[in-house]
PDB file of N, CA, C and O in Angstrom, chain B, residues numbered from 101:
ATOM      1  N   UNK B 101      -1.911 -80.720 -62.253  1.00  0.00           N
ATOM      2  CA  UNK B 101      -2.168 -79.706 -61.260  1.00  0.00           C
ATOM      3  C   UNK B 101      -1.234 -78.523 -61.528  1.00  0.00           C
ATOM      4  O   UNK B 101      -0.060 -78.649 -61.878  1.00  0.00           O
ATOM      5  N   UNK B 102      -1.914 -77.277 -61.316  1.00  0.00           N
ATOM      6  CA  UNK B 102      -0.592 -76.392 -61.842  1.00  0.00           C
ATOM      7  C   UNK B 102      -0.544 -75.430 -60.403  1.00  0.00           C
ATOM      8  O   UNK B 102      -1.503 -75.256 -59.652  1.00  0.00           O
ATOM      9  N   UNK B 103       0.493 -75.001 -60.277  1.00  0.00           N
ATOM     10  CA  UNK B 103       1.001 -74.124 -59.067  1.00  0.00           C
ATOM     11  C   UNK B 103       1.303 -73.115 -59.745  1.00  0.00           C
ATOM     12  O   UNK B 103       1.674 -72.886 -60.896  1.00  0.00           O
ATOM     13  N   UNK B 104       0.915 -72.136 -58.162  1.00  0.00           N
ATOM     14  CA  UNK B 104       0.964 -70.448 -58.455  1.00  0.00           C
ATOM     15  C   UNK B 104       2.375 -69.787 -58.150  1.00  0.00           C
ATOM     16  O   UNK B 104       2.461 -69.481 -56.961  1.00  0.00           O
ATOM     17  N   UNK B 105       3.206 -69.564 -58.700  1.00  0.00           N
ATOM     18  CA  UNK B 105       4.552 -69.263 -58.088  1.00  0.00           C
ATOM     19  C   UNK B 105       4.462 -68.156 -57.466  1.00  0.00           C
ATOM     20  O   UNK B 105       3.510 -67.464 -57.828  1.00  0.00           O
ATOM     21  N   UNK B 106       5.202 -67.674 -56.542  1.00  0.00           N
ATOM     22  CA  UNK B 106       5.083 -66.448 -55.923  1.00  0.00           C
ATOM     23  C   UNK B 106       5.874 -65.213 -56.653  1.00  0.00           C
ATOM     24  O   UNK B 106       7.101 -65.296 -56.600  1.00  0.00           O
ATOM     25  N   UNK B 107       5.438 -64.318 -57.184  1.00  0.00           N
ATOM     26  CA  UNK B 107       6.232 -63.482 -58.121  1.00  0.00           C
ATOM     27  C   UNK B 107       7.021 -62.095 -57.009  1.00  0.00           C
ATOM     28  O   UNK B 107       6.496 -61.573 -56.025  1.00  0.00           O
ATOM     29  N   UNK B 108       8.334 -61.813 -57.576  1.00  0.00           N
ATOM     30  CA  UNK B 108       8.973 -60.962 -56.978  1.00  0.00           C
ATOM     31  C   UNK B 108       7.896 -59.695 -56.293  1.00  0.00           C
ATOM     32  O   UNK B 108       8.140 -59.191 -55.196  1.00  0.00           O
ATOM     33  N   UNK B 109       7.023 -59.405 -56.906  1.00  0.00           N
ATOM     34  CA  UNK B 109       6.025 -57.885 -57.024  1.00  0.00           C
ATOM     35  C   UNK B 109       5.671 -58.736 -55.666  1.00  0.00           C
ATOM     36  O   UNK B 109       5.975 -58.490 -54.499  1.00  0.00           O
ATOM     37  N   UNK B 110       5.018 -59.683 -56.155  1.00  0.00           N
ATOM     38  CA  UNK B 110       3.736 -60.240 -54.921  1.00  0.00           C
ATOM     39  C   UNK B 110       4.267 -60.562 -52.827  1.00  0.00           C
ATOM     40  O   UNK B 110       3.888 -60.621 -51.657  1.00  0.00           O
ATOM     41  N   UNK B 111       5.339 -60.654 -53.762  1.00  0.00           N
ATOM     42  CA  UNK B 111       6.191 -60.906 -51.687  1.00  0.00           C
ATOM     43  C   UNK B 111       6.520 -59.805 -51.578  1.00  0.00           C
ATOM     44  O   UNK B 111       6.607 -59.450 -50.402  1.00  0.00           O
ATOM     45  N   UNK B 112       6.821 -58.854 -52.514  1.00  0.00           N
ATOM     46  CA  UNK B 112       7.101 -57.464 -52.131  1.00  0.00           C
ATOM     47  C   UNK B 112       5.801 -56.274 -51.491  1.00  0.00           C
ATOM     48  O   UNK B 112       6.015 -55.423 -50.629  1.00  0.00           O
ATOM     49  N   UNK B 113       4.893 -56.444 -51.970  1.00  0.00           N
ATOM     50  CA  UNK B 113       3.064 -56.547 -51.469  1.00  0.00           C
ATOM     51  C   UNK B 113       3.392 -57.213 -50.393  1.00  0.00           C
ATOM     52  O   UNK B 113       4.287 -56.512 -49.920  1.00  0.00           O
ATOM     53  N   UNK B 114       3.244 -58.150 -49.665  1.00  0.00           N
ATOM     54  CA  UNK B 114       3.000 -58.914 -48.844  1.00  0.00           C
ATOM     55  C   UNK B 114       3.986 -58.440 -47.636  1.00  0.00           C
ATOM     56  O   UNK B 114       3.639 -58.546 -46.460  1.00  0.00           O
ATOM     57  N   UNK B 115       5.065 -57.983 -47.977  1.00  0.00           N
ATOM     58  CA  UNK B 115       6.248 -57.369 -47.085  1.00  0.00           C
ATOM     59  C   UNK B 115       5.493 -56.296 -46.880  1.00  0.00           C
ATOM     60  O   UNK B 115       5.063 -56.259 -45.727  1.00  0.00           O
ATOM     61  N   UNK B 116       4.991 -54.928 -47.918  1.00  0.00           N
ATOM     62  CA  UNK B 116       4.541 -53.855 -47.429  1.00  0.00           C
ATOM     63  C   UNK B 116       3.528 -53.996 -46.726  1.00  0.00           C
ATOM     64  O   UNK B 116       3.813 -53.231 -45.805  1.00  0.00           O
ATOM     65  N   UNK B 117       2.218 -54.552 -46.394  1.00  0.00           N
ATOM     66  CA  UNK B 117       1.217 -54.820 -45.962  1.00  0.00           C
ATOM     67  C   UNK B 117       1.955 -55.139 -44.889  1.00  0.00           C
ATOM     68  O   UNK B 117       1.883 -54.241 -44.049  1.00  0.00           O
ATOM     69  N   UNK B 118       2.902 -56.387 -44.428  1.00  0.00           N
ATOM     70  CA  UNK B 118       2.858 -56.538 -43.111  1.00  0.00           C
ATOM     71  C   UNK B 118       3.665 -55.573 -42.114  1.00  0.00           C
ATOM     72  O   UNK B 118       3.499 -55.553 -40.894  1.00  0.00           O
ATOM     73  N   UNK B 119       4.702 -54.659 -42.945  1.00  0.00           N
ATOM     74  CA  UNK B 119       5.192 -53.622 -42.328  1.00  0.00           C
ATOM     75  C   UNK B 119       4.230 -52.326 -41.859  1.00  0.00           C
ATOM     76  O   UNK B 119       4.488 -51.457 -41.027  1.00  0.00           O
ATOM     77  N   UNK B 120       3.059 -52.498 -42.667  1.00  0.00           N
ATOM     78  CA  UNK B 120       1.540 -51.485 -42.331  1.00  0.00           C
ATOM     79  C   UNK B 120       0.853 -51.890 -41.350  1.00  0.00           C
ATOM     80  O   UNK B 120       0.371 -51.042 -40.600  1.00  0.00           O
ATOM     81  N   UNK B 121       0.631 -53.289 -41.100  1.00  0.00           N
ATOM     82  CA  UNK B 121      -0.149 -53.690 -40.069  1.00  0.00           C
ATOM     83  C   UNK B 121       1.311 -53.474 -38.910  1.00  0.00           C
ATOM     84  O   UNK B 121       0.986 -52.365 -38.485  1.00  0.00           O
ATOM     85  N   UNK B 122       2.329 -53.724 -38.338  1.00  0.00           N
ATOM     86  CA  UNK B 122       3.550 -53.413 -37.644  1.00  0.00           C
ATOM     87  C   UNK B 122       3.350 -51.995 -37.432  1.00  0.00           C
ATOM     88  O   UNK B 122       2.804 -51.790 -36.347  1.00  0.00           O
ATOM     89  N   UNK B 123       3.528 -51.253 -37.898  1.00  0.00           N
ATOM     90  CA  UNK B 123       3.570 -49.863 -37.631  1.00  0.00           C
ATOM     91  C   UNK B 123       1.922 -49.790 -36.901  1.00  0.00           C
ATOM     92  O   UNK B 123       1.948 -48.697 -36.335  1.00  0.00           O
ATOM     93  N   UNK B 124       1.267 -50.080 -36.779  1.00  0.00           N
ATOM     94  CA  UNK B 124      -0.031 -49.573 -36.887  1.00  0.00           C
ATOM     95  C   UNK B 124      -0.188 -50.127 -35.333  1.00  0.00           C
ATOM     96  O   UNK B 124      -0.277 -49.362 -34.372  1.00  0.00           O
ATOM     97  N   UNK B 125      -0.209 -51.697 -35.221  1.00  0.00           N
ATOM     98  CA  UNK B 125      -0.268 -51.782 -33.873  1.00  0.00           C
ATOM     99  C   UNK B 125       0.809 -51.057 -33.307  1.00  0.00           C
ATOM    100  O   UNK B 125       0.422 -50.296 -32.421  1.00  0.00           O
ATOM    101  N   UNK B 126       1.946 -51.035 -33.502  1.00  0.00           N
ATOM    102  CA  UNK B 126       3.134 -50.313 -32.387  1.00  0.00           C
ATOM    103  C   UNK B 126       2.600 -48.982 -32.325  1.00  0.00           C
ATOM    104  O   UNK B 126       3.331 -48.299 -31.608  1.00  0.00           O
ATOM    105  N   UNK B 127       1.696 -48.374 -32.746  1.00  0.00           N
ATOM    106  CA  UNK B 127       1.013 -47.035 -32.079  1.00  0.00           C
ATOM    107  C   UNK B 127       0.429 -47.291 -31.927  1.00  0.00           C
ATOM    108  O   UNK B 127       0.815 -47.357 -30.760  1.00  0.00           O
ATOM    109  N   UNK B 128      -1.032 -47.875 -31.851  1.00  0.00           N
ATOM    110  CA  UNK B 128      -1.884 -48.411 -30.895  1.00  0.00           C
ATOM    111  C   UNK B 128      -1.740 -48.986 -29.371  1.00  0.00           C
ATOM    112  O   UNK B 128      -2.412 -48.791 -28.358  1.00  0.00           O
ATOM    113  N   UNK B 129      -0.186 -50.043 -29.725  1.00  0.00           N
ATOM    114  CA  UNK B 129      -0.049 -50.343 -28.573  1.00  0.00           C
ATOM    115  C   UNK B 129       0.884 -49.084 -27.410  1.00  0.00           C
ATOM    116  O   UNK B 129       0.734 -48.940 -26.197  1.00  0.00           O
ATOM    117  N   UNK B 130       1.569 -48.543 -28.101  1.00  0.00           N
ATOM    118  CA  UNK B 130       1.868 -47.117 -27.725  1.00  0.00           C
ATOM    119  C   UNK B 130       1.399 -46.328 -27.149  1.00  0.00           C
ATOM    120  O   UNK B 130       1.890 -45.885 -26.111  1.00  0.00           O
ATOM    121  N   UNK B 131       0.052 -45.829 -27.782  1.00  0.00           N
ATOM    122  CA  UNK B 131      -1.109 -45.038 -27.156  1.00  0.00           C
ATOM    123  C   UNK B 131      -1.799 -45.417 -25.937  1.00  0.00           C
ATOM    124  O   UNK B 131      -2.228 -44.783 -24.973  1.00  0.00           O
ATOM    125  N   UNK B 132      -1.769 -47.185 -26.416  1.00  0.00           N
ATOM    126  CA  UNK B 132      -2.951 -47.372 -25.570  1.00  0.00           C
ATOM    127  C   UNK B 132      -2.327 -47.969 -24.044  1.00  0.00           C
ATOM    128  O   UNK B 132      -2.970 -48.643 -23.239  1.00  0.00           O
ATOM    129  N   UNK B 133      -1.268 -47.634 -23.940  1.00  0.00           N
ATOM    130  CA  UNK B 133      -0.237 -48.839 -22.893  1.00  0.00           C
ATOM    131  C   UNK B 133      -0.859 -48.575 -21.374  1.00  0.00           C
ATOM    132  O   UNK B 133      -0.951 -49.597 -20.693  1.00  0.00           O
ATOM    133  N   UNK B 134      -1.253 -47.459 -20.818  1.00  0.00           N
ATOM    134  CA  UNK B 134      -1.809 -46.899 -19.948  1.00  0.00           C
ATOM    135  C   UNK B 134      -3.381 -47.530 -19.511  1.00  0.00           C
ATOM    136  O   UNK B 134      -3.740 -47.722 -18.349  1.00  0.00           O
ATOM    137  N   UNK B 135      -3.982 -47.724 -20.407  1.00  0.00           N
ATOM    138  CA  UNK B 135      -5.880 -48.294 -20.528  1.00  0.00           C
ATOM    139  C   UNK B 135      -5.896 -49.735 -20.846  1.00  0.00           C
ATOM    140  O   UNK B 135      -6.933 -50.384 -20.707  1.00  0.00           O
ATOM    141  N   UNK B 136      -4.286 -50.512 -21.463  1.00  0.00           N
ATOM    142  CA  UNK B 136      -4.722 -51.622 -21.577  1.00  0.00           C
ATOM    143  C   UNK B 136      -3.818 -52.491 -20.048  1.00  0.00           C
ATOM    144  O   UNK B 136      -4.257 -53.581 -19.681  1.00  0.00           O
ATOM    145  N   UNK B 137      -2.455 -51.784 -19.223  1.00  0.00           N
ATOM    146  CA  UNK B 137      -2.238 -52.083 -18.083  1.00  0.00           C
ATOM    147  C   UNK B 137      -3.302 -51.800 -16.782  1.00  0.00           C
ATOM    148  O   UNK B 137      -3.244 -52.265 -15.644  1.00  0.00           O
ATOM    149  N   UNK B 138      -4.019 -51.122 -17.212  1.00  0.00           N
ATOM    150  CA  UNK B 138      -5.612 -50.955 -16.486  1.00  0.00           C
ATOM    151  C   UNK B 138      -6.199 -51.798 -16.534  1.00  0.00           C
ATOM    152  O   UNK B 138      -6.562 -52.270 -15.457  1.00  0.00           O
ATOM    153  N   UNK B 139      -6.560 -52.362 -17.602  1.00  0.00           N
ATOM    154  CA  UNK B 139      -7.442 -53.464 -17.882  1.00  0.00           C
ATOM    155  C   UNK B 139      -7.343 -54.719 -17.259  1.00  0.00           C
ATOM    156  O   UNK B 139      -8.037 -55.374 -16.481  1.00  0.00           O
ATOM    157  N   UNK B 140      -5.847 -54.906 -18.066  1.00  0.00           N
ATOM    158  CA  UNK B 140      -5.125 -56.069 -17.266  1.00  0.00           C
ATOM    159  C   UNK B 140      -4.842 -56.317 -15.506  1.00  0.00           C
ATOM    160  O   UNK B 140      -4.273 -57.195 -14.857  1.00  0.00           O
ATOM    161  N   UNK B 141      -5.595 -54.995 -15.149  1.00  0.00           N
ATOM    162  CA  UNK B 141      -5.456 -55.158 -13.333  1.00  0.00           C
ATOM    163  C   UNK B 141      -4.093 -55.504 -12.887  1.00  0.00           C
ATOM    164  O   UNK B 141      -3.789 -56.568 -12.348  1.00  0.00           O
ATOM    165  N   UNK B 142      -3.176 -54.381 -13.192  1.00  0.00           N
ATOM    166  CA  UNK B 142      -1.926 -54.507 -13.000  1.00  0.00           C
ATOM    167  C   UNK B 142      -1.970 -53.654 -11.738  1.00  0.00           C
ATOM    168  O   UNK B 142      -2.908 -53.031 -11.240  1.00  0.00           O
ATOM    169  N   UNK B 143      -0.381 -53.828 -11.260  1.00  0.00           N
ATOM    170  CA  UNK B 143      -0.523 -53.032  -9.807  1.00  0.00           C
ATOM    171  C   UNK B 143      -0.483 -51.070  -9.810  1.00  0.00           C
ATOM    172  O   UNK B 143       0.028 -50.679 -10.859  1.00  0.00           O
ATOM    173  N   UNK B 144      -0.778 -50.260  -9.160  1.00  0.00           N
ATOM    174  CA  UNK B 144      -0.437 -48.965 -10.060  1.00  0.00           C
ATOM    175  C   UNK B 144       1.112 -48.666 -10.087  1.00  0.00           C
ATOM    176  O   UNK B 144       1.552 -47.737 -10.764  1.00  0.00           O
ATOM    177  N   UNK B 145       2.052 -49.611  -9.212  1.00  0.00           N
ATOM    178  CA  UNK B 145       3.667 -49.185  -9.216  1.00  0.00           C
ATOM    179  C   UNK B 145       3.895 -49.477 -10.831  1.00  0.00           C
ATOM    180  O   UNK B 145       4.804 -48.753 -11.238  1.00  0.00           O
ATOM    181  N   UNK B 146       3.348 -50.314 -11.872  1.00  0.00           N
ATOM    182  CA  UNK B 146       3.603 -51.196 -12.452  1.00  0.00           C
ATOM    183  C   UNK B 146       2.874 -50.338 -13.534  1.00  0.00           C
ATOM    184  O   UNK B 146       3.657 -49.791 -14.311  1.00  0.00           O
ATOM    185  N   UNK B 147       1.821 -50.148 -13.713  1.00  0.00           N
ATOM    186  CA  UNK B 147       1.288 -48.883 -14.152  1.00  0.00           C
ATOM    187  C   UNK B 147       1.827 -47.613 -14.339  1.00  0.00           C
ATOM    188  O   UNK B 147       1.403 -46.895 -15.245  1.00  0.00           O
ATOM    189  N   UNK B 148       2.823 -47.208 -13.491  1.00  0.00           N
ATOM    190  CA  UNK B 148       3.523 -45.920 -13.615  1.00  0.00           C
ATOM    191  C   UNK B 148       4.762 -46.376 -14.504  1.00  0.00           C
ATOM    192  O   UNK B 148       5.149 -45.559 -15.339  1.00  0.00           O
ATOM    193  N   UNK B 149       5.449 -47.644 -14.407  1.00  0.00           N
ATOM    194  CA  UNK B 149       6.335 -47.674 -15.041  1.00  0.00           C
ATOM    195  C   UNK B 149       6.483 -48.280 -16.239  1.00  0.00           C
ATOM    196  O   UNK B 149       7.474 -48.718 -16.824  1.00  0.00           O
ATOM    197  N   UNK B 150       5.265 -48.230 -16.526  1.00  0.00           N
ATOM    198  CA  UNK B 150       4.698 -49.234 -17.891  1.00  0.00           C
ATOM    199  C   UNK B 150       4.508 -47.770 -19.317  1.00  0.00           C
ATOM    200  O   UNK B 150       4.955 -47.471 -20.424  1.00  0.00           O
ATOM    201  N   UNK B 151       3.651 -47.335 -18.396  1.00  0.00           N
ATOM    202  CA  UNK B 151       3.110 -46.313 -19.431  1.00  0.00           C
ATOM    203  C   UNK B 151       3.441 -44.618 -19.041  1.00  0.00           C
ATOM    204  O   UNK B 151       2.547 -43.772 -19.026  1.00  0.00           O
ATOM    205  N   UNK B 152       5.055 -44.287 -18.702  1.00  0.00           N
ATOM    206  CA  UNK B 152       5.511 -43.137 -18.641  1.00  0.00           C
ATOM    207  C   UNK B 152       5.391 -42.356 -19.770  1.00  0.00           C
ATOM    208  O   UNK B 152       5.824 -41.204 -19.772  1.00  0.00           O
TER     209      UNK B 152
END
């Protein structure tokens, strides 16, 4: 049976990709903090201090 070793390049790929998907939701969730404490039927005190 032969195994795939993980090569320096390839975890280094795998680091950038997951620092792309990271950045990407933290502005999404950023943007969206206001429409998704809506959603969630939060209270509006809770709402104001969620998404200033």
């Amino acid at each position: 049976m032969r195994f795939l070793a993980v090569t320096p390049h390839f975890a280094m790929g795998i680091t950038v990709v997951f620092a792309l998907i990271s950045a990407v939701l933290f502005v999404i969730m950023v943007a969206l903090a206001r429409p998704i404490s809506v959603l969630m039927q939060a209270p509006a005190e809770a709402v104001d201090l969620t998404a200033n």
